[in-house]
C-alpha positions in Angstrom: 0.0 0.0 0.0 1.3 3.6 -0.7 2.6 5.4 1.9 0.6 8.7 2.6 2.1 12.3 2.2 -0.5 13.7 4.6 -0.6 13.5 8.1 -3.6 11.3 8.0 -7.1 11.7 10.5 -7.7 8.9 12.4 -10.6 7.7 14.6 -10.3 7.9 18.4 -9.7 4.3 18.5 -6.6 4.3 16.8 -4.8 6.8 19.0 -2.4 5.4 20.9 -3.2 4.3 24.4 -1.6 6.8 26.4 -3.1 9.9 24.4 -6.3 8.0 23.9 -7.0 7.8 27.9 -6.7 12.1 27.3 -9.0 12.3 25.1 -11.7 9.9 25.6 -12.4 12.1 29.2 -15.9 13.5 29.1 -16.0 16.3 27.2 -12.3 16.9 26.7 -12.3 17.0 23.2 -15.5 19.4 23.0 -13.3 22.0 25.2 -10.2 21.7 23.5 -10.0 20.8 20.0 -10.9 22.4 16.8 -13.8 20.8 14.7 -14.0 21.4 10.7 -16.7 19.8 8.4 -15.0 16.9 6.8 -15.7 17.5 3.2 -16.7 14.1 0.9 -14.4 14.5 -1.4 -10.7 13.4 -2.4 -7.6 14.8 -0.3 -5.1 17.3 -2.7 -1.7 18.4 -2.0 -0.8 21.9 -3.9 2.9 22.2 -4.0 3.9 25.5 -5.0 7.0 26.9 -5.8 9.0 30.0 -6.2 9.4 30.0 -10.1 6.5 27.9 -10.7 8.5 25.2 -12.7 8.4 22.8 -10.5 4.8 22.9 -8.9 2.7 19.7 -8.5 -0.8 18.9 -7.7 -0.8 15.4 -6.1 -3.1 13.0 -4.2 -2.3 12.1 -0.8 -0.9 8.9 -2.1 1.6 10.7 -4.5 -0.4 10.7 -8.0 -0.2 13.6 -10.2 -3.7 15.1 -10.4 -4.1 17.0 -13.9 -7.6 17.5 -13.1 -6.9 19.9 -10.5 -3.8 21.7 -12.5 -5.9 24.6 -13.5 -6.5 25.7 -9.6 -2.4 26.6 -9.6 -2.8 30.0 -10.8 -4.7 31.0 -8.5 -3.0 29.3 -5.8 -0.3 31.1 -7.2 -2.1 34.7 -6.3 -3.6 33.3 -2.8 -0.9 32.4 -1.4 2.2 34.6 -3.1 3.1 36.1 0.4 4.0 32.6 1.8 5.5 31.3 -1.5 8.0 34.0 -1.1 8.5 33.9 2.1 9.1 30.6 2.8 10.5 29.7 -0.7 8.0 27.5 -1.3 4.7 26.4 0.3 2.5 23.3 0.5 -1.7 23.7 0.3 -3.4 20.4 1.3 -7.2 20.6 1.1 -9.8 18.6 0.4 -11.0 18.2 -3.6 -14.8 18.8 -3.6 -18.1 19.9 -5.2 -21.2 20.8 -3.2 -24.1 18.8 -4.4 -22.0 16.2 -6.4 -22.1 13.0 -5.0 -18.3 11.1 -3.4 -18.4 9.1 -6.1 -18.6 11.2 -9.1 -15.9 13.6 -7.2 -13.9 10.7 -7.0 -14.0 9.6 -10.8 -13.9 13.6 -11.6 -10.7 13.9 -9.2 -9.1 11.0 -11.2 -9.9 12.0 -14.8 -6.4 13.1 -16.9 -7.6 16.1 -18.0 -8.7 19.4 -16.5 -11.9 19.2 -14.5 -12.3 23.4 -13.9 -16.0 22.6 -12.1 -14.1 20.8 -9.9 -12.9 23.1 -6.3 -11.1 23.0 -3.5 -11.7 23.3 0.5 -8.4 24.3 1.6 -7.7 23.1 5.4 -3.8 23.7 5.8 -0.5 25.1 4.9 3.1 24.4 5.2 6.6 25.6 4.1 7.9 23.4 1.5 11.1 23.2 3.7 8.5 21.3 6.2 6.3 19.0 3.8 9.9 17.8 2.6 10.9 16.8 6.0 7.7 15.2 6.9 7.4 17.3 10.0 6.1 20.8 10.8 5.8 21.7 14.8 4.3 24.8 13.7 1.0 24.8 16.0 -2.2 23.9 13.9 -3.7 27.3 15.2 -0.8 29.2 13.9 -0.6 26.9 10.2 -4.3 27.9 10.1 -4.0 31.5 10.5 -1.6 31.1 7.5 -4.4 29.6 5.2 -6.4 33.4 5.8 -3.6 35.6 5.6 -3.1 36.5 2.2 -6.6 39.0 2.2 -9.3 38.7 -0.7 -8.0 38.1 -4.3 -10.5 37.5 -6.8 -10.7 33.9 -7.9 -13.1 31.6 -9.6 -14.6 29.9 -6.2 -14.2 29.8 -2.4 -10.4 27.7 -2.5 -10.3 29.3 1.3 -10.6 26.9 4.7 -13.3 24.6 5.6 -15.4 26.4 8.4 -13.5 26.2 11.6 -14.9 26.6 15.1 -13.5 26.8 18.1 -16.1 25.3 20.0 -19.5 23.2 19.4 -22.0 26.1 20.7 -20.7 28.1 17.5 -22.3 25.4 15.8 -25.5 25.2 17.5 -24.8 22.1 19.3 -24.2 21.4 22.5 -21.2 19.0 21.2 -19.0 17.7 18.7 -21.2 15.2 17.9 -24.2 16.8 17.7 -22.7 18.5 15.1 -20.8 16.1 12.7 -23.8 14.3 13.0 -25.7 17.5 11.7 -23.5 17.5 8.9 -23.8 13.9 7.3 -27.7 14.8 7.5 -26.9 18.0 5.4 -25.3 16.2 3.2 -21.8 16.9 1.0 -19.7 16.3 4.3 -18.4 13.1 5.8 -19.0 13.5 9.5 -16.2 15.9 11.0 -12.5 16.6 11.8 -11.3 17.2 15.1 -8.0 19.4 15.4 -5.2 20.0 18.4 -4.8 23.6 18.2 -1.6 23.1 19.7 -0.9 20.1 17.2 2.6 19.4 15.1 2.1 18.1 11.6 3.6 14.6 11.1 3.5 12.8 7.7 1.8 9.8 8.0 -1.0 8.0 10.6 -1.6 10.6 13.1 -1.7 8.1 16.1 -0.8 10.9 18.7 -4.4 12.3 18.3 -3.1 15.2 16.4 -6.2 14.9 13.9 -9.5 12.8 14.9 -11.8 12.0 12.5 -15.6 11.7 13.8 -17.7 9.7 12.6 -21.9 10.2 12.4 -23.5 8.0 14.8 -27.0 6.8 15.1 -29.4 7.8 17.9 -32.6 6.4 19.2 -34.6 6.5 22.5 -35.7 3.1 23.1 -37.5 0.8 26.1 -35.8 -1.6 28.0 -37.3 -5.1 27.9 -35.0 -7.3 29.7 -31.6 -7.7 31.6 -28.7 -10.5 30.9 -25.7 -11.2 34.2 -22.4 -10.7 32.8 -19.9 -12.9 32.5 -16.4 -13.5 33.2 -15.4 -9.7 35.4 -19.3 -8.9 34.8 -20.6 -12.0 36.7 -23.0 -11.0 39.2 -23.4 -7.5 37.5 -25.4 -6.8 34.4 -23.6 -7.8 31.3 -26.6 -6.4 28.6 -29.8 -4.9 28.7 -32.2 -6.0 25.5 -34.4 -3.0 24.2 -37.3 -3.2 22.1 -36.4 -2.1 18.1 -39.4 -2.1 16.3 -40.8 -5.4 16.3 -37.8 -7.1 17.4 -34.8 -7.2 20.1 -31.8 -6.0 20.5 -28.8 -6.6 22.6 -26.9 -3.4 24.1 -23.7 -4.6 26.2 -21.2 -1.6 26.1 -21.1 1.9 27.3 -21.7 1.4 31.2 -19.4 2.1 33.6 -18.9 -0.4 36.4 -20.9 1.7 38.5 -23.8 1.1 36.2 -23.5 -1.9 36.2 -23.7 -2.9 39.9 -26.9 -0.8 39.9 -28.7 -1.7 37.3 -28.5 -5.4 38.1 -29.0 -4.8 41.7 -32.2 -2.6 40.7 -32.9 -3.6 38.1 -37.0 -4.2 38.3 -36.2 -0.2 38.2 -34.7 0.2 35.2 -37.1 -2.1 32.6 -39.5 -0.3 31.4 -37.5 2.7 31.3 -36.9 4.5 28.3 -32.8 4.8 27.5 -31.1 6.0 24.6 -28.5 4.0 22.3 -26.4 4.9 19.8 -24.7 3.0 17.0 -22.5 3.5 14.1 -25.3 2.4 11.1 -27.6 -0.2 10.8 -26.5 -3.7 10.9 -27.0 -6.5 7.5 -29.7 -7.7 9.2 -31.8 -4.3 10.0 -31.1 -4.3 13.3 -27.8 -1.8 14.7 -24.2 -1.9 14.1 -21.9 -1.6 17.0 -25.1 -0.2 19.4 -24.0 1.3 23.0 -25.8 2.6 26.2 -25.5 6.1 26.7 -27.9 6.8 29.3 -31.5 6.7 30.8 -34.1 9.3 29.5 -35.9 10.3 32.7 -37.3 13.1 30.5 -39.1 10.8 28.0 -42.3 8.4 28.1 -42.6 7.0 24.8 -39.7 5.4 22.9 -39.1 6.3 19.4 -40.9 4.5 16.6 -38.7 2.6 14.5 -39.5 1.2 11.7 
């Protein structure tokens, strides 16, 4: 497999253990990091260069991208000030059309021939001097303020940032993601990025939780039916609680903390019937949900949701 030029997003999970017990703290990442709309489309790297002989547009694998060839003039005027002043600069953004579905973006992206309907979200910039040493520690607040620098100079289409916010009430939401999941409903966007202001750029899988990439999740409110005893370190505890879904059951085991646990199964007459809510990644092959987990009891609700 190629070996990326970009310093990759990565899901929460994939962070490595002692970062990943940071961030996974209730509501660290909501107070701290960055969030941008992750735009479906194709990652581009821009490299720019003083006498504009030697620029390149590639994909974050290292292909040439002649579709995207006709965006380096105006690159070119954007972004003058840092081309001269750092001898050379680096614009990675994301490739993208509003309205025009990943996979036509994607075949568009690829095509060997100039696609000028086809734009550009731009989300970062480096020195050349960095990108070639696959390592800026610039802080991602500061290589932001670089992308708006230059002041307005006409061009053909926004080729600017992805919206960035420095907290989820800017969004309307009371969190990160409230928000991302907002965004995949909109459609156009993927869910949403999560940045360390204070973050370095590293070539490569970002497993230092430099860059998180959030996915939309599924949300329903939905009755308990029944209890199962764990097993194993959950013996004598509850190990699952099965919720009505529609006409069917379903089996939620994850998401409580031990403390839960203990309760529920010692009170747990108290908590069947009750409405909770449970979210999952997407819905499962067979209709019911993929990866579902407790999140809490709704004391505030009567009914569960209809599904189905």
């Amino acid at each position: 497999m190629p070996d990326y030029l970009i310093h990759k997003a990565v899901d929460l999970a994939k962070v490595n253990k002692v970062r990943r017990a940071v961030l996974s703290q209730p509501g660290y990442l909501d107070r701290t990091y960055m969030g941008q709309a992750k735009y479906d489309g194709c990652n581009v790297i821009f490299i720019l260069t003083v006498a504009g002989e030697q620029d390149k547009v590639l994909s974050r694998t290292g292909e040439a991208v002649p579709s995207m060839y006709w965006l380096l003039p105006y690159m070119h005027k954007v972004f003058a000030h840092l081309v001269m002043e750092f001898g050379g600069a680096v614009i990675l953004g994301e490739a993208w059309k509003e309205g025009v579905p990943f996979a036509e973006i994607s075949g568009r992206f690829r095509k060997k021939s100039i696609d000028s309907d086809l734009g550009v979200r731009v989300f970062d910039v480096l020195s050349l001097a960095e990108y070639d040493a696959g390592v800026s520690n610039v802080p991602y607040i500061e290589r932001y303020a670089r992308v708006i620098s230059g002041g307005y100079v006409a061009q053909p289409m926004d080729i600017r940032a992805a919206c960035t916010h420095f907290s989820p009430s800017t969004t309307g939401h009371s969190d990160w993601q409230g928000w991302c999941n907002a965004l995949k409903a909109r459609g156009g966007y993927d869910g949403l990025i999560l940045r360390d202001p204070e973050g370095a750029w590293t070539r490569g899988n970002g497993t230092n939780g430099e860059i998180i990439k959030l996915k939309p999740v599924l949300s329903f409110d939905l009755r308990v039916i029944g209890l199962e005893e764990g097993k194993g370190k959950h013996a004598g505890r509850l190990g699952a609680i099965v919720v009505s879904f529609g006409d069917r059951e379903l089996r939620v085991g994850t998401g409580f903390t031990d403390a839960e646990r203990r309760e529920y199964w010692d009170e747990g007459l108290n908590l069947i019937g009750a409405i909770v809510e449970v979210e999952a990644m997407d819905f499962s092959a067979d209709g019911l949900l993929r990866e579902p987990r407790f999140k809490g009891v709704r004391f505030d609700k009567l009914e569960a949701d209809h599904v189905g």
